[in-house]
C-alpha positions as CSV (number, residue, x, y, z in Angstrom):
1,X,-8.5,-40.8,6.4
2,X,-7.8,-41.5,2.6
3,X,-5.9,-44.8,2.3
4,X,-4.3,-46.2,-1.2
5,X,-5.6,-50.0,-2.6
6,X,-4.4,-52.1,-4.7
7,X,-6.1,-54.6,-7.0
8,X,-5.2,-57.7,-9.4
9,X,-6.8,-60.6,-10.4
10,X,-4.8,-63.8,-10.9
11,X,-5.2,-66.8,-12.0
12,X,-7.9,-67.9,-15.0
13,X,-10.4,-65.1,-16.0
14,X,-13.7,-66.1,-14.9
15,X,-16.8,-64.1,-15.2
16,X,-17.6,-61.2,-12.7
17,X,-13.6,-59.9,-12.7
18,X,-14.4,-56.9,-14.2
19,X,-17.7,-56.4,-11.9
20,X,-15.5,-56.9,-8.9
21,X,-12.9,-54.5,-9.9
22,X,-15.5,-52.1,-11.0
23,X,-17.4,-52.2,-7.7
24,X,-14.3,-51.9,-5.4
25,X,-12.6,-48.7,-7.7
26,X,-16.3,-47.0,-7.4
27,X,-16.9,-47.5,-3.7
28,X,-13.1,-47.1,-3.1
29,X,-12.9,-43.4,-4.8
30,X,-16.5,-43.0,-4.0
31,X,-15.0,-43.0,0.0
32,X,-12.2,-41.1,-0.6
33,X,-8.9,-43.4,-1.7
34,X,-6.8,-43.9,-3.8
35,X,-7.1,-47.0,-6.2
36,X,-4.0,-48.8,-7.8
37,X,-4.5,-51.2,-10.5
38,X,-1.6,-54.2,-10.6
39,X,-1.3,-55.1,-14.4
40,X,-0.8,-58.8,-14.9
41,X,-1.7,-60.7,-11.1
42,X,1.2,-61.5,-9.0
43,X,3.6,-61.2,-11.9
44,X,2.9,-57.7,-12.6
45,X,3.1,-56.9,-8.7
46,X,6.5,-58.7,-9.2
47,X,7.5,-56.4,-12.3
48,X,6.0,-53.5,-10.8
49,X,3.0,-52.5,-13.0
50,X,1.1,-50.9,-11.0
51,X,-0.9,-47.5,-11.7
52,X,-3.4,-45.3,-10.6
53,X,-6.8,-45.9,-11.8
54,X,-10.5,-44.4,-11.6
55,X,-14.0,-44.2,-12.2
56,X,-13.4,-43.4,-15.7
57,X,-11.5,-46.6,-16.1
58,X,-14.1,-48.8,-14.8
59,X,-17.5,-47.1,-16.1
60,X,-18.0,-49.3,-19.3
61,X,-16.1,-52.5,-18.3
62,X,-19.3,-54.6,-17.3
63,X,-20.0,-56.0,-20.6
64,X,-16.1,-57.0,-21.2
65,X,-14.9,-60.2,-20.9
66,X,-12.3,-61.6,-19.1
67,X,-10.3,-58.5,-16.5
68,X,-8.7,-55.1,-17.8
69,X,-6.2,-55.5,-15.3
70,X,-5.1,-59.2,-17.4
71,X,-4.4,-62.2,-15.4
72,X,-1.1,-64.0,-14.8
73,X,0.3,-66.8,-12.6
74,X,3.8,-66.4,-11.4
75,X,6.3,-69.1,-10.3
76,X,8.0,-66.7,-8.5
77,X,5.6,-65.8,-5.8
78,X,6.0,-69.2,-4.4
79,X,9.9,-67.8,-3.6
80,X,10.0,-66.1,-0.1
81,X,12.3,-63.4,-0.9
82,X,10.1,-62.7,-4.4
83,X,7.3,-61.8,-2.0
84,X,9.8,-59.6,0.3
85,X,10.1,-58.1,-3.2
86,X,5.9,-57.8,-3.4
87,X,5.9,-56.0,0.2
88,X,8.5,-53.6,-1.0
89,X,6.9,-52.8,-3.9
90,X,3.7,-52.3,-2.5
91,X,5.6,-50.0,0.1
92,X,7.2,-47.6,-2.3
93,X,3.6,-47.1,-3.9
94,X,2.4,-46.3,-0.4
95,X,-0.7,-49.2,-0.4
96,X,-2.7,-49.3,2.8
97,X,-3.9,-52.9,1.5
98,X,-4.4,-54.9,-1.3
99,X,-7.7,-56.6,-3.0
100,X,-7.1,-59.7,-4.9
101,X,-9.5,-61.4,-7.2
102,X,-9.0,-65.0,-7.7
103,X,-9.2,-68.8,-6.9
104,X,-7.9,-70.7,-4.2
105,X,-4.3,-70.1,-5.7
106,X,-4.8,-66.3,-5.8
107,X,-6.1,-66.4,-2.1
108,X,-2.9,-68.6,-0.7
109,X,-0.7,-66.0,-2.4
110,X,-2.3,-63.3,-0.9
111,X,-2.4,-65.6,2.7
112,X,1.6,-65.5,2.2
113,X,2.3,-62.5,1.0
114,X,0.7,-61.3,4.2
């Protein structure tokens, strides 16, 4: 059954972003789903940019620095009903589950969002 991901990164760039996000969009379309790509971490999950991306987007991104999707921290994450906000969000776009690429901040953010 095809399911629809999600991915940021948040946080500092650090090297291998783009590797990560290329790997998950290849295996993820490779099995089937549907990858969405949040613009801008947490914030941009916030603000709502999120759009469809695929292989083509990801092909020639090994070499780049940084993440395509851009990085961001977001104050208002840490706010309960912000994150009500996220799960909304992420409902509308009909996301079966979401990747996140990060630190230790980027991994509590995801812990609550769940």
């Amino acid at each position: 059954m095809a399911k629809t991901i999600a991915i940021l990164t948040s946080g500092g760039d650090s090297p291998g972003m783009n590797a990560a996000i290329r790997a998950a969009t290849m295996v993820a379309v490779a099995k089937g789903h549907r990858m969405l790509g949040v613009r801008h971490g947490y914030k941009g999950l916030l603000d709502g940019k999120i759009g469809q991306i695929g292989t083509e987007d990801v092909n020639s991104i090994l070499r780049e620095g940084g993440t395509i999707l851009y990085s961001a921290r977001s104050r208002r994450f840490h706010d309960a009903a912000e994150r009500a906000h996220a799960r909304e969000i992420l409902t509308q776009h009909g996301v079966d589950g979401l990747i996140a690429i990060g630190g230790n901040g980027t991994l509590t953010g995801l812990t609550l969002l769940s």
